[in-house]
C-alpha positions as CSV (number, residue, x, y, z in Angstrom):
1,X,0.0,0.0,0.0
2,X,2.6,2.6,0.9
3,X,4.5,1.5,-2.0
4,X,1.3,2.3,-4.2
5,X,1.4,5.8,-2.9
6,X,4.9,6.2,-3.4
7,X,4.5,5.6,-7.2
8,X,1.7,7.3,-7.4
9,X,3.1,10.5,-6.1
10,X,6.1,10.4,-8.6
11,X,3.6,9.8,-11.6
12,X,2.3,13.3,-10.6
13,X,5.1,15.0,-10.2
14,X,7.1,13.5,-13.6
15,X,3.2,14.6,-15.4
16,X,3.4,18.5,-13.7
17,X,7.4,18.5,-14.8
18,X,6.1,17.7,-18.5
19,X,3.2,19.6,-18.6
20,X,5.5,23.1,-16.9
21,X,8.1,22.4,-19.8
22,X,5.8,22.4,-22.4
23,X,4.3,25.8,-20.9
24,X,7.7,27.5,-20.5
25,X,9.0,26.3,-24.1
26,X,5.1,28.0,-25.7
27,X,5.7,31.1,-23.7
28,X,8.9,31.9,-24.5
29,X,7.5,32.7,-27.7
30,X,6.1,35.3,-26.8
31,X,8.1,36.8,-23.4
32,X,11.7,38.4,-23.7
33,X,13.3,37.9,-20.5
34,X,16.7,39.7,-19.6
35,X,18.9,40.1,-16.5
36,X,17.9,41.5,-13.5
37,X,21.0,43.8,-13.6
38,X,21.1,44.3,-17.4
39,X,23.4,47.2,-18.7
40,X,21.9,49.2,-22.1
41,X,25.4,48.7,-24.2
42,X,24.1,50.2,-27.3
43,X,25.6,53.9,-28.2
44,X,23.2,56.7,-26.4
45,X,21.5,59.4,-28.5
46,X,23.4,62.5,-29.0
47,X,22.6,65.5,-29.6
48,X,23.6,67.2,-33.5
49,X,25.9,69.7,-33.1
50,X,27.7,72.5,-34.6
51,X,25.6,75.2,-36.4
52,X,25.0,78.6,-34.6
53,X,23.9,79.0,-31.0
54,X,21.2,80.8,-30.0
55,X,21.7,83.7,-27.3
56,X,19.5,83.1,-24.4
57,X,21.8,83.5,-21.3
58,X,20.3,82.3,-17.6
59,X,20.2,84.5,-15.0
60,X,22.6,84.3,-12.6
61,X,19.8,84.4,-10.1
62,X,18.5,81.1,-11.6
63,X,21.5,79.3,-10.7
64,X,21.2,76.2,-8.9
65,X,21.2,76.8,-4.5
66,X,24.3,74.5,-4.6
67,X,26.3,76.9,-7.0
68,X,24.3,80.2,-6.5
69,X,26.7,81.9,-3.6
70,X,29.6,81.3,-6.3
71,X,27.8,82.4,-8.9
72,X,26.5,86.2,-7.6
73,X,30.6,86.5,-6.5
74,X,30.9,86.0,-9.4
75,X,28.7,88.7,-11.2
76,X,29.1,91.1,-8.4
77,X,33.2,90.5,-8.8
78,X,32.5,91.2,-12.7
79,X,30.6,94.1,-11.7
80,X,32.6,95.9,-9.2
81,X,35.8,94.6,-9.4
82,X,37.4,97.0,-6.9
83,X,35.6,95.9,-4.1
84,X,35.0,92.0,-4.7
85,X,38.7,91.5,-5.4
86,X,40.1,94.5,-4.0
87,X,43.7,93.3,-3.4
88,X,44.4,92.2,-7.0
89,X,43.2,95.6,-8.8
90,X,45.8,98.1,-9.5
91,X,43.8,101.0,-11.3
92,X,40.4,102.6,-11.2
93,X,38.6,100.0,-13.3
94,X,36.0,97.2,-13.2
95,X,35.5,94.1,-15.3
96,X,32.0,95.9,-16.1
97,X,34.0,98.7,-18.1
98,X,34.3,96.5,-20.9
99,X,31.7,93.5,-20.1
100,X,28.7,95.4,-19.6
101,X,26.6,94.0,-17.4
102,X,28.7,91.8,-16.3
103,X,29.2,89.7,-19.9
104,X,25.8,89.2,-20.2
105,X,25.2,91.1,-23.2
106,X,25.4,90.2,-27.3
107,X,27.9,92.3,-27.6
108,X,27.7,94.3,-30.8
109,X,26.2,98.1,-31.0
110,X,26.1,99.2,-27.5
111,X,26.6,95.8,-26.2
112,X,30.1,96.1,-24.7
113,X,32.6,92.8,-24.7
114,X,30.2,89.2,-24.7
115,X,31.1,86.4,-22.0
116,X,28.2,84.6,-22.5
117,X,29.7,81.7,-23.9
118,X,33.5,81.8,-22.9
119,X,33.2,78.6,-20.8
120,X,32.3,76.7,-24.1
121,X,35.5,78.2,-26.4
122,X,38.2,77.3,-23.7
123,X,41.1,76.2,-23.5
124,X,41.9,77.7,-26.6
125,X,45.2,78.3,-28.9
126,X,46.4,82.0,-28.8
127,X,48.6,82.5,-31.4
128,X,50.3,85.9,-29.9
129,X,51.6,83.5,-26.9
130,X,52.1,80.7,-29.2
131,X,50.4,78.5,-26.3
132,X,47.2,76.8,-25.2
133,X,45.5,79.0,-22.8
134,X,42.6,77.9,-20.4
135,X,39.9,80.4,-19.0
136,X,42.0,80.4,-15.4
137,X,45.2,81.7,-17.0
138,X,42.9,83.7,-19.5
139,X,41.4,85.8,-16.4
140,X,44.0,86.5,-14.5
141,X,45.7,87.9,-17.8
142,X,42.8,90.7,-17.8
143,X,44.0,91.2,-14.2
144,X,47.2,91.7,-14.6
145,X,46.9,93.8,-17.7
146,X,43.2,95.4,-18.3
147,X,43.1,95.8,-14.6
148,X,47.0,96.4,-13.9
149,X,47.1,94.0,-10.8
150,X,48.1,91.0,-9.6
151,X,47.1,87.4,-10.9
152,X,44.2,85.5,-8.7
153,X,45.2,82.6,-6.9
154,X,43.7,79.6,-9.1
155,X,42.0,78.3,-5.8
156,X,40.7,81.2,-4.5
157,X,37.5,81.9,-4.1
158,X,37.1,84.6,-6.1
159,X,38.9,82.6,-9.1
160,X,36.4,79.7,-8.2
161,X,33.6,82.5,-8.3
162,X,34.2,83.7,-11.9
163,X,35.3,80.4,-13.4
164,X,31.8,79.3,-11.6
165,X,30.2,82.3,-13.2
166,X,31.0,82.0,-16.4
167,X,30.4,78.5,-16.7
168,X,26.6,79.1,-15.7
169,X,25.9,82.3,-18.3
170,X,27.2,79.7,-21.0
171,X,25.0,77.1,-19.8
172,X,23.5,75.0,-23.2
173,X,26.0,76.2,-25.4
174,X,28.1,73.6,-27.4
175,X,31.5,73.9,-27.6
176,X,31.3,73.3,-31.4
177,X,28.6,75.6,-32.3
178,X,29.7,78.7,-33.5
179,X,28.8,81.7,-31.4
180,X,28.7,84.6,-32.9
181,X,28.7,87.5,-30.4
182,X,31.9,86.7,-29.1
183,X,34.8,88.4,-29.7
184,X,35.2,92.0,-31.8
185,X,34.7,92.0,-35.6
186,X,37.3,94.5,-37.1
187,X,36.2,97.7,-38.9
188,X,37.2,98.5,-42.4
189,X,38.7,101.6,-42.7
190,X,40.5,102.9,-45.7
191,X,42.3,105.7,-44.3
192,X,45.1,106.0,-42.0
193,X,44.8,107.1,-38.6
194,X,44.7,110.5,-37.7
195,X,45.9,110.9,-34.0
196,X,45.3,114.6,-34.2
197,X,41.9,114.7,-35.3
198,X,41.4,111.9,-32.8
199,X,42.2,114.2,-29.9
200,X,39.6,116.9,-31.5
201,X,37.5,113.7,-31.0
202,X,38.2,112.9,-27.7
203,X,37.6,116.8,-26.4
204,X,34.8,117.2,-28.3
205,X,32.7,114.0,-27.4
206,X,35.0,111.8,-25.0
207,X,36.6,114.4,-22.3
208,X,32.8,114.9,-20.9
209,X,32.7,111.6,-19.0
210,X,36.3,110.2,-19.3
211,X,38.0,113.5,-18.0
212,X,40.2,116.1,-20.2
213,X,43.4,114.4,-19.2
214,X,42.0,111.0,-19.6
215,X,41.8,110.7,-15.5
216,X,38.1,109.5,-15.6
217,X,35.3,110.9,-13.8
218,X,32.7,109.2,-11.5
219,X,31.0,108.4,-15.3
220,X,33.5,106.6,-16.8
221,X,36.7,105.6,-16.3
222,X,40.1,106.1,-17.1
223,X,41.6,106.0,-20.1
224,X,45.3,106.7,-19.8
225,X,47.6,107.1,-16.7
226,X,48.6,105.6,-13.7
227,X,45.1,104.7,-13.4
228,X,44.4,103.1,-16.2
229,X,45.1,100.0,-18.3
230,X,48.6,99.2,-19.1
231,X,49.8,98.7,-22.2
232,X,49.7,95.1,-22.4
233,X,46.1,95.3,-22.7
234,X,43.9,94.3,-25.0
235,X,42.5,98.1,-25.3
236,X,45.9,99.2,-25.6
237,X,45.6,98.1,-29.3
238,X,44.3,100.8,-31.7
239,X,42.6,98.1,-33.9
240,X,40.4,96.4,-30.5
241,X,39.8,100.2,-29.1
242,X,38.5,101.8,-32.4
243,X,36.2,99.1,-32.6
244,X,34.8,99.1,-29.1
245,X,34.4,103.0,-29.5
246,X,32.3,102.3,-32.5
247,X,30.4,100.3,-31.1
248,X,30.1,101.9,-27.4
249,X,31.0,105.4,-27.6
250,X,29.2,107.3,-26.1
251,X,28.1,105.0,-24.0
252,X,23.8,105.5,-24.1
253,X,24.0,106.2,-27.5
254,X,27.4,105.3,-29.5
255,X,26.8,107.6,-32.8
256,X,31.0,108.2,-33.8
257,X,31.6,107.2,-36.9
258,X,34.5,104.9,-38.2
259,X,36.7,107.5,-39.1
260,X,36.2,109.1,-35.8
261,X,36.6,105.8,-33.9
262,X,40.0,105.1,-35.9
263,X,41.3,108.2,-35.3
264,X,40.2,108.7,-31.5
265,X,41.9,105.1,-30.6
266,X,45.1,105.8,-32.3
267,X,45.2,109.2,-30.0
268,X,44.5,107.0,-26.6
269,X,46.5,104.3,-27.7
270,X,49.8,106.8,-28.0
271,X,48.8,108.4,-23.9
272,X,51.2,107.4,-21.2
273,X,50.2,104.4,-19.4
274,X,51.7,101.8,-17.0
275,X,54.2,99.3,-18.8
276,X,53.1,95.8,-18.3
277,X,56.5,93.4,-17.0
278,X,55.5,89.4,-17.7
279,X,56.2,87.6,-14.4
280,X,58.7,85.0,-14.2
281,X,57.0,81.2,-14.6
């Protein structure tokens, strides 16, 4: 008798193994099954890129809480350079006499010198230093020769501030699209500079904010001197200041013309200024 039941219970297990076989082999027809811990390995999507960006700049009130302390040093040091990083200015200017606003303009007519979107074109390959140049080295060259100071240390947190800055305002921005309010597009001009007529220019329509003797006034700022830019700047060139007086001057309502703007950078450009001395690497 107990042998009966012994048999009898392996008949319906061997008939339940048969019949679960056939179910599994029928529904894996129609079932995909895949690792618990499966890892996609196929390429993700990517964005297309190059082409032209489109200027649309946050806020630096929207940044993120995490980054947003870092961020406003960074706008207010870009700003009012003088008091957010006081020790390493040597003159009477801020970063705002260039960068209007802070950078966060298009640039162009009235639109000063662009940042938005200097995060996304560095490091880049300056072929006056014959050297790769990242955005670190790149600011503290404005300090030491727009602002005639001293270079930032590269971990303080006033360097970590405007590196933090500037990444944010170029937020979305590729770094192979092409972005076309950065930079200064030369004007054409088929006469040579006239450094005398540019200092009729300068009296006439420059000396009202920027001072007679170039010293600045509580309107503008300096434009020669001990209290200005040296002449390793930027600015110092005719070429860069005629075009950012065409485009600028006067500031509310830039109206000189190109001759004008030629002839008024070549007169600034030959002022006395600070000499700029490299420091020793």
């Amino acid at each position: 008798m107990k042998s009966n039941k012994v048999t009898f219970t392996l008949v319906i297990i061997a008939v339940f193994s048969i019949i679960g076989a056939g179910l599994s082999l029928f529904f894996s027809k129609f079932i995909k099954f895949s690792p618990a811990n499966s890892i996609e390995t196929s390429a993700p999507k990517t964005k297309q890129i190059g082409g032209t960006a489109s200027f649309n700049p946050p806020s630096p009130r929207d940044a993120p809480e995490d980054i947003k302390d870092a961020v406003m040093l960074g706008y207010n040091t870009m700003t009012d350079t003088r008091k957010y990083a006081a020790g390493y200015v040597g003159n009477k200017l801020d970063c705002d006499n260039c960068h209007f606003n802070g950078g966060i303009t298009e640039g162009g007519k009235n639109g000063g010198l662009s940042l938005v979107g200097v995060a996304a074109t560095y490091p880049k390959y300056r072929k006056g230093q014959n050297s790769v140049e990242d955005l670190v080295t790149r600011t503290n060259d404005c300090f030491e020769k727009s602002m005639n100071g001293k270079p930032l240390p590269v971990d303080s947190k006033e360097m970590t501030a405007i590196i933090t800055y500037f990444q944010w305002i170029s937020k979305g921005l590729s770094i192979y699209s092409n972005i076309p309010w950065l930079g200064i597009e030369y004007i054409k001009n088929t006469q040579l500079a006239d450094p005398a007529n540019g200092e009729k220019v300068f009296t006439q329509q420059c000396a009202i904010c920027h001072g007679n003797f170039g010293e600045g006034t509580l309107r503008a700022p300096p434009l020669w001197g001990s209290d200005s830019f040296n002449d390793g700047a930027g600015m110092h060139k005719p070429e860069n200041l005629a075009v950012f007086a065409y485009n600028n001057m006067p500031r509310t309502n830039p109206d000189l013309t190109v001759e004008q703007s030629v002839d008024v950078a070549a007169f600034v450009s030959a002022q006395p200024r600070p000499h700029f001395v490299a420091r020793k690497k």
